[in-house]
Each structure stands twice: as C-alpha cells, then as structure tokens.
N, C-alpha and C positions, 0 to 999 in steps of 0.2 A: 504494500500500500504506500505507495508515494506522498510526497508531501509539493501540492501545489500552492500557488498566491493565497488560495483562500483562507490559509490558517491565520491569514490579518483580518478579517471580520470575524474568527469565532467567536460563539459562547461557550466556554469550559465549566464545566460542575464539577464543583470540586464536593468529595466525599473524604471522611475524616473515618476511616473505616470499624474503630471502636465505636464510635457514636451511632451509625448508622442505621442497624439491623442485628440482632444477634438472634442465630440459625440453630442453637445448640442449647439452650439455656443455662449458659455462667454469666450473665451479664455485662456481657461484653460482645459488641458488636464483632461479624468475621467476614471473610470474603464470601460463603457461600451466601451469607444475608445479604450482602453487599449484590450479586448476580439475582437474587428473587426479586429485585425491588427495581434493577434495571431497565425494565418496560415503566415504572414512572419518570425516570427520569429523560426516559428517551423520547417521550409525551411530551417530555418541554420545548424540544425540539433545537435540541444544544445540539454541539457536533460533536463534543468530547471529554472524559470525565479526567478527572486528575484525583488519584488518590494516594492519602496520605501514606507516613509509612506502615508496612507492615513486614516488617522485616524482623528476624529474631532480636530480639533484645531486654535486657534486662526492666524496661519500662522505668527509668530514673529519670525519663523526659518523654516519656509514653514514643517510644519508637524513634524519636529523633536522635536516640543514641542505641545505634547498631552493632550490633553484635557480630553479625554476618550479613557480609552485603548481598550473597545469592541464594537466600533461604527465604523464606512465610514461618514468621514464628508460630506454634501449636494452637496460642488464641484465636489465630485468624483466621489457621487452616492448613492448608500444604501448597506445594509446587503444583499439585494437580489440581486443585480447587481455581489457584491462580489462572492456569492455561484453560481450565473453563469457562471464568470470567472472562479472557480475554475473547475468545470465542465466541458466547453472546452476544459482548458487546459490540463486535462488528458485523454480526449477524442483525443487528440492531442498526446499524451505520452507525454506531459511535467509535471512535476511536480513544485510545486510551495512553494516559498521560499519568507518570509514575515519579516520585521524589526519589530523588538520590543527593544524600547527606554527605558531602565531598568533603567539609571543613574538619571534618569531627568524626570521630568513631565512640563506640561502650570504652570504658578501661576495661571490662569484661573481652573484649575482642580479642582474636588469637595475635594480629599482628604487636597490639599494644603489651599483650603478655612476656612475648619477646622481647620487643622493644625496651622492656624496663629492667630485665633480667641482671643486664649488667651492660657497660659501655662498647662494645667490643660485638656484637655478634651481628647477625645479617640486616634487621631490620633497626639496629641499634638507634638510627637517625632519621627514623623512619616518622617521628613525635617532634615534636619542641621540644628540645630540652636544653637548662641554661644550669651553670653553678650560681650558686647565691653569694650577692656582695658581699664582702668582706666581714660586717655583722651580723651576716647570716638570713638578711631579708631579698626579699625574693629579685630576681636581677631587672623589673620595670615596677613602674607602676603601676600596670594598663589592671584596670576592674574589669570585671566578669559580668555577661548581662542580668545574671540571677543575682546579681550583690556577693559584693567582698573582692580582694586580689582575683586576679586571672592565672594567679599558677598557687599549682599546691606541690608541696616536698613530698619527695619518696625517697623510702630508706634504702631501696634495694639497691639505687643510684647514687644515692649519694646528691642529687641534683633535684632541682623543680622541671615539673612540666606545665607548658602555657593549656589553658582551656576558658575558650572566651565564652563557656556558656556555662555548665555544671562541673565540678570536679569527677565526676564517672564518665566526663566526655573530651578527652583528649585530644589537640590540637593537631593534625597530621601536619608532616610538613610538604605543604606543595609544591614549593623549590624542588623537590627531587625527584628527577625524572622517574626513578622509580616507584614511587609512591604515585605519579599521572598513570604511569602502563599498568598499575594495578587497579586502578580506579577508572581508568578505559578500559580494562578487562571487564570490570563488572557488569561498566555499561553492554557490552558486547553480550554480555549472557542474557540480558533483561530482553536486547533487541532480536534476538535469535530465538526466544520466545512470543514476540510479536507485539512487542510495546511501541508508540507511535511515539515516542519521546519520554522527557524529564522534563521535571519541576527541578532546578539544581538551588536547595535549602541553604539559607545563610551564604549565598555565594562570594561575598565580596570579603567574608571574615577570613580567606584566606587568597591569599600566604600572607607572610608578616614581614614585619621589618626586621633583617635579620643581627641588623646591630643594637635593636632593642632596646632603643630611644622612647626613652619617656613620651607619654604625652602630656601636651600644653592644657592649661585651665580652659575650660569651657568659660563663656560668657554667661552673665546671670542668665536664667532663665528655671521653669520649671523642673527641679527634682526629686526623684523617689528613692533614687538609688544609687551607687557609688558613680557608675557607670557616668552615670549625666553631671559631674563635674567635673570627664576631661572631654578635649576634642578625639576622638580616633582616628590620628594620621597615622599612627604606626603600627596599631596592632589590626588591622582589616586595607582593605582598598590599596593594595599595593601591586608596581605593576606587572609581577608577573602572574597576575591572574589574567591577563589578556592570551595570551601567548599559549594560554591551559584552555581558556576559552576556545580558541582555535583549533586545537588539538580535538575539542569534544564536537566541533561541528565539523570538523574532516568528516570524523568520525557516522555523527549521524548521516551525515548527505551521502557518503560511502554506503547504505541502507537505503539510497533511494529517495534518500531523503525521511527526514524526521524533523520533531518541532521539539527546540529549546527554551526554557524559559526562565531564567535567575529572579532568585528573591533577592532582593538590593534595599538593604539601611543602611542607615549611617545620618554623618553629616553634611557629607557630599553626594548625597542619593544623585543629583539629577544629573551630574558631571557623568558618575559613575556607570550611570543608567543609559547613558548615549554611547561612552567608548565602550560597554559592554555589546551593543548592539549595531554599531558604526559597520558601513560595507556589508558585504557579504559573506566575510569569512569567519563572523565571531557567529553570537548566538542570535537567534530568531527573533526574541525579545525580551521584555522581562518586567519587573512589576516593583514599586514600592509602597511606601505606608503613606504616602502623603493623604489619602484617603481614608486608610484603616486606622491611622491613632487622631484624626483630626476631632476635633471635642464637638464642631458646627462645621453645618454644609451651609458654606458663605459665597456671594458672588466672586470674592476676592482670592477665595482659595481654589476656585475651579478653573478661574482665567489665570493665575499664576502658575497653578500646576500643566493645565491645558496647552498653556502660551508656549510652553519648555519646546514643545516638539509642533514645528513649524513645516517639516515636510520637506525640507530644506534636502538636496541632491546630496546622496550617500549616507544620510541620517537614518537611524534606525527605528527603529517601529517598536510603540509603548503598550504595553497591557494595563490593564484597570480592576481592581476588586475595592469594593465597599465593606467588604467581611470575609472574616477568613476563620479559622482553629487559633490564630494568635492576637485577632483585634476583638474586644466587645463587637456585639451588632451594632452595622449601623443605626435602624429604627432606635436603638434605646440612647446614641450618642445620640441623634439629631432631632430629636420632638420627646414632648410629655408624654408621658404613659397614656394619654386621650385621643392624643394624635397619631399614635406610631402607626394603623393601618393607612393613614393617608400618608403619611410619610413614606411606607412601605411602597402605595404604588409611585409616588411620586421618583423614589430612588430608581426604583423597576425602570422604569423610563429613561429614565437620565443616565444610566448605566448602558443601556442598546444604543443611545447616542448618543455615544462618545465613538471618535476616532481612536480604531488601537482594538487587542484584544480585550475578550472582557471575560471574565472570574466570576460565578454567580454560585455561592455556598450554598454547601446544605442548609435548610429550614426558608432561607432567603424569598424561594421563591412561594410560603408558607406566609412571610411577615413575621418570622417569630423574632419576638424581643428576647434581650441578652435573659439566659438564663437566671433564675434566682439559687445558689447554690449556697447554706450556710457555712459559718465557716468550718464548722465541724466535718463537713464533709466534702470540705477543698482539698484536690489531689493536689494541684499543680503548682510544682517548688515556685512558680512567680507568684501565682497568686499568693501563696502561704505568705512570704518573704513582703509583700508589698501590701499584704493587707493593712487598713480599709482603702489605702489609697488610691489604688485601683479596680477597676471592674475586675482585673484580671481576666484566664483565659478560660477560665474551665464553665462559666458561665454562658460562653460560645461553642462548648463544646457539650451539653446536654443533649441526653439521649432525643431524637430525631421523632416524632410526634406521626405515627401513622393511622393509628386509630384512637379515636376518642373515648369508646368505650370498651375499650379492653384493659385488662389492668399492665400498667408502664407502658400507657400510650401504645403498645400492638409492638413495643420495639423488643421484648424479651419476657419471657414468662417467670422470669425473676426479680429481685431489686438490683437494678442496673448501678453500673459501677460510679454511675453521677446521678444526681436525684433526675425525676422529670418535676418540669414547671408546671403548674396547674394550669397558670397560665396559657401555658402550649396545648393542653387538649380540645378546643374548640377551634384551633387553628389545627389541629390536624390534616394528613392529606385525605382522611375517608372526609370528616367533617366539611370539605372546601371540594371535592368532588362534584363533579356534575352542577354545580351551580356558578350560572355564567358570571355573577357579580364578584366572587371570590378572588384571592390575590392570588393564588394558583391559577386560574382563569385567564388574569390578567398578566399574567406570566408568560404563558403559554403564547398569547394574541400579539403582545410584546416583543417576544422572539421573530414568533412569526414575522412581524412587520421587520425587524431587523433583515432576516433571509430575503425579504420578498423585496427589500429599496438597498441593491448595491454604494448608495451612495453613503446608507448609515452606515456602510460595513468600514471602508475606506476613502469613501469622499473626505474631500480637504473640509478643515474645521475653523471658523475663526468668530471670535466672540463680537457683539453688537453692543457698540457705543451708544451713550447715549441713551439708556433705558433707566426707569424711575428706581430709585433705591431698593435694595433688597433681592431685582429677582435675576435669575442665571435667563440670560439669550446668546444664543450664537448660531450661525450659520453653518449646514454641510452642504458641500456639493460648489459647483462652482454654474454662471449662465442660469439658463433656465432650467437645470435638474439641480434645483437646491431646494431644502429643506429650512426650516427656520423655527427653533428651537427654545421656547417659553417654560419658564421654569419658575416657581415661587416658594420656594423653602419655608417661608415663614408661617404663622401661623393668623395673618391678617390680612383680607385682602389689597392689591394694588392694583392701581388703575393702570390698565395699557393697552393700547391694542397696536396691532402688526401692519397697520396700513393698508395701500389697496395693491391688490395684485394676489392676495393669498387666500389657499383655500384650506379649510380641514381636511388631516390626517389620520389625525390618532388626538386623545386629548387625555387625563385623569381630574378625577376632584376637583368636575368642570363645569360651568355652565354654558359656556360660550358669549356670555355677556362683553361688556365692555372693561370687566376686570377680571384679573387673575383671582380666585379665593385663596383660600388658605389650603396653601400645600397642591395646590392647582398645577395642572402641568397641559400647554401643548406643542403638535406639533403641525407644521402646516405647509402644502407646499405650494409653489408657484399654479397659476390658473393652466388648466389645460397636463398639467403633468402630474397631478394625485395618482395616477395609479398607481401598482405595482411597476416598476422601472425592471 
C-alpha cells in the first residue's frame, strides 16, 4: 500500500489502546477490543488510526517505556492478534499508524541491562552516561519532564545516566550509528508486518548535547515543575536528529512509501517543526502542543500558530490535534461545563478546517469532557507529581464510553483500570447513535465535508483582517474555489456577516442571522461553487 499526496488532508484516530475496549475482562483495554470496535471508527470516515503503544513493558509510563520494541505485551494480546488488527483495518480502508519510542527505552530492557553492567562491553555506550562532578552531583543541570534532575546514579557504573522523562526510562544515545541501525531494525519489523507508518514519540528529546552544557534560566512565566525554569537548548532539539530523520524516511519510502509523523515540544516547537519536515527527505510531518496545553481557543493563538506555515516552496507540511493521551480535552480547556457540547461541535469544525493533517482522539468525536478521576485513583506519575495543579493526563485517558447502560460504560465487564465518568454515559456511542443531532453525527457529516471539498484538505489558508473582536475567520482555497471560515469561541454573540458573494456550506450552533451566537461556527462558499469540488 503506497503512500500518495493525500496523507496531507487526512483525518487520523488516534486510539490509546488501554483505554479503548477491553476483550478479556482484566480491565484493561487490548488489541483484540481495539479490532471489535473498528467498524465504529471507520463510520467516521477517517482514513487512518494511530495507536498508542502496546509494546511489552513494565507500564512505569503505561507503555511509553518499552521493554521490547518487537513484541505486544500479554495485556494487549500477541503478534497475532496484532497482524489481525492490521488486516481488518485495511479491509476497512483504514490504514494504520503505530508509535515508536526512539528517545527512551524501560531500564527493564535487555539493551539497557547490558548497557549498565559495566563500562567496557558491546552496548556499553549505547545510554547517556556521564561521571558526576567532582562533589558528586550529577554532571548538568537539565530537569526531567516528570520533576526533579534528568539523570539518576547507578552503582553498577559507577556513573549517572540522563532520562529526560522517568528514571525507569533511559536516554539512548542517538549519536551512535549503532543504536539508529537498531532502531531502523525495529522499524523494518513493524513495516514487514504491514504498518502504514509511525507516530515517532518525544522526537526532538533526542540526541543531546554531548558536552552537556547546562541550560540557561527560562524567563518568568508559568510553573509547575523543575522543568519550566530552564530553557532546553541542550538536552533535546539538537542537530543530529535531522540526519536520523532522514535515515527513517529512506527508510519508509524504501516501503513504497509510508507516512511519518514527530511529536515536537519544546521551546522552539515551530523552528523545530519546519526543519523536521523541510524538502522531501526528512519526515512527512508532524505535530505540537500549541493546541493541546493552550488554556483558551483565542483569535490570536490560531492566527499565530496558523500564520507559522505559509506554504512557502520547500516548506513542510503541519499536523493539528486539539486532544491527545497527554493534553486535558479540549471541551473542558475551552468553555464551562454548560457549554462544552457547543464547544464540542464548534472544535469539530474548526479542526476539518484547518490546512495540514489533523489528529481527532478517542471520545472527541463523543464530546467527552476531560475525565473526572480522584486523586486516589491517579495512575499517572504526572498527574501524581503535579497535582492539583494540573488536569493532568489520566483524566484524558478514561475508559472510552460505549454503552450507557451497561455496567463500565460496555468498555469491560470489570472495574476498569481508570474510573468511568458519569459524566461520559449519556454521551456514549450506543446513546449518540442513530440520532442525526448528536456530536457523533456531527462528526461523521464533518468529515464527510472535509473528503468531499479538496480544498479543506490542502487548499492555501490565510486569516481575514479586519473582523469584530473575539471570532476566528480565514480563508481556504484560492479565486473562486475558496471557502470562508467563521468561527466564535466565545460564549456571547457577535455581530458579522460575510458580505455578498457567499453562500452556505456547513454551519454549527447557528442561526444564520446577522450574528455569530455563542460558540457558532460557519462555513460558506463563493456563489455558484457550494458543491462538493
């Protein structure tokens, strides 16, 4: 299965495979759950799923820290259950889209076991590993994203190793060519089983600086955690992860082609995010949080974010998610708990139109708000570590709402490894089923319009001056196949209308009057060209 142009208008569903469906009843979602529930997802009429990891591992960061990179840990199934899911799902025309954790392995993992044994053996350098300054403190400063230093002592060595995310998740070092041909091995097993690409996790946290330069103080601004009082020049976004890059899209086009896509933070996300994706020899595209941690969906932060990528010759091509496994929902960032259904379709909307790929979560196309999970029964070391002061992630990650009346929501005939939200049972998918007004409904017609007007896929984008405070407008398309793009985040109507020449397309939480309402959205296109293009 080749990979042509059109992987730049997809919609991706992403599934977080514990969460999902659990086929066994230990409560915990698996791949065989993951394959039964298939046929809804291919209803939405997305082109391809992306699913988190499920790879063996110790779950000290629920699968982000792997153990073995060519296995299905027990929870979730086996090698064969996988090559069935893959199977359906193109049976289905969806193609499928898999995480592979390059920055970081388990400490559990065989290479790291080696690795620490002593200084001297095959994989010996195969880690970060640094001696500690002279009074024995660790050899930078650089913090760890879950709180506290970025490296912890081992006795067996004698020395620290760096781990920019948990101490069970060890930093590989990707300066060495050997450690890329092991990690392009991997990918080579995944693709030889018929995987249509990678999600590549935390991509920019590696490699590092290898002379392991402090970093500089960060500028006031919001803190939770050690992390957010230095800059990160030295320990992520360094350049040879360009050159690794390259190496993995040989790789996949070598296949025929396949679709890449980097998670990119930081504090240079946007720099990052274009030489990641520049020409045609690095990766396909890729995606950051400007979206997913922003507190408000503001005119200011969609034309700043938006404006980045201008289409400009040899510039690469951006992905979009509003929610993921590691941001809150949007709905509960961006309106009152009164509002979040109109917020819901309104996001719905403004998501299919945008230029770039686009990322649409599980529950998302449900409208389900961030979970409610007390604290007693927070798995997730950020949440723990960062409570009350963030949503945290585990919140976003509540079992997945299939049936309203069955007990834990139809996701497992157990108590599930994260509470369900009460909340979530009337938004179920049996409850939102077959009724045309539902946000699953409105999901589904959504989409549709995106497949059915090439111009929301990759038409040019550019925002409109000059409109009353508060709401998002901009234009797709260019002449007379353009689109023209109303949007009202707010919660009180504004006066506007689009002038003459325009007809309706698509609209939400609308009247068609002379004002936008609250949380209103349209979109409209030139006279004579509404139809499907």
């Amino acid at each position: 299965m080749g990979l042509s142009d059109d992987w730049r208008g997809w919609v991706i569903y992403q599934i977080y495979p514990r969460s999902f469906a659990d086929s066994n009843g230990d409560g915990v979602g698996d791949l065989p759950g993951v394959m039964a529930h298939l046929d809804h997802v291919a209803s939405l009429g997305v082109d391809a799923v992306w699913l988190s990891p499920f790879f063996p591992s110790p779950m000290a960061d629920f699968g982000y820290d792997v153990s073995d990179y060519c296995g299905v840990d027990p929870v979730f199934g086996t090698l064969e259950d996988f090559d069935a899911l893959i199977a359906r799902a193109h049976g289905l025309g969806l193609k499928v889209i898999i995480d592979q954790v390059y920055c970081h392995t388990s400490d559990r993992h065989a290479w790291f076991a080696e690795s620490r044994a002593n200084r001297t053996n095959a994989r010996a350098d195969w880690y970060v590993w640094a001696d500690a300054k002279p009074d024995g403190t660790p050899p930078s400063n650089w913090q760890s994203v879950f709180g506290g230093p970025a490296w912890t002592w081992d006795a067996r060595r004698g020395q620290y190793y760096l781990h920019n995310f948990l101490a069970e998740q060890p930093q590989l070092n990707l300066d060495l060519p050997a450690v890329q041909d092991a990690l392009l091995a991997v990918a080579r097993f995944w693709l030889d089983r018929g995987v249509d690409g990678f999600r590549l996790d935390a991509f920019n946290f590696a490699p590092h600086d290898p002379a392991l330069t402090d970093n500089p103080p960060a500028p006031p601004g919001p803190r939770t955690r050690p992390l957010d009082f230095q800059l990160k020049v030295h320990n992520q976004s360094q350049p040879g992860i360009f050159p690794f890059a390259e190496r993995i899209r040989a790789l996949t086009d070598s296949y025929g082609g396949r679709f890449t896509v980097a998670e990119v933070g930081g504090d240079d996300v946007d720099l990052e995010r274009h030489l990641l994706t520049e020409g045609q020899a690095r990766l396909n595209t890729s995606y950051g949080f400007e979206f997913l941690y922003a507190p408000h969906l503001t005119p200011e932060l969609v034309a700043t974010t938006l404006g980045r990528w201008t289409g400009a010759p040899g510039e690469g091509w951006p992905a979009w998610a509003f929610s993921n496994h590691d941001a809150p929902r949007a709905v509960s960032r961006w309106a009152p708990e009164s509002d979040r259904a109109a917020m819901a379709a309104l996001t719905l909307l403004l998501l299919v139109s945008l230029r770039g790929t686009v990322f649409l979560y599980q529950g998302e196309e449900l409208g389900l708000p961030q979970g409610d999970v007390p604290f007693d029964r927070l798995v997730d070391p950020e949440a723990i570590a960062n409570w009350p002061k963030t949503l945290g992630r585990d919140g976003a990650r509540t079992p997945m709402p299939w049936r309203d009346l069955a007990p834990w929501a139809g996701f497992s005939t157990v108590e599930p490894w994260l509470p369900v939200d009460a909340r979530h049972l009337p938004l179920s998918v049996a409850s939102q089923t077959d009724h045309p007004a539902s946000t699953l409904a409105l999901t589904r017609r959504l989409i549709a319009l995106r497949r059915s007007r090439p111009v929301l896929q990759t038409g040019a984008l550019h925002m409109v001056a000059g409109v009353p405070d508060g709401l998002i407008v901009f234009e797709r398309g260019t002449g007379e196949d353009r689109l023209l793009c109303a949007f009202n985040p707010t919660g009180a109507a504004v006066d506007w209308t689009p002038g003459p020449g325009w007809s309706p397309v698509e609209s939400v939480n609308d009247d068609g009057g002379s004002a936008l309402g609250p949380y209103a959205a349209r979109i409209l296109g030139r006279k004579g060209s509404t139809s499907p293009a």
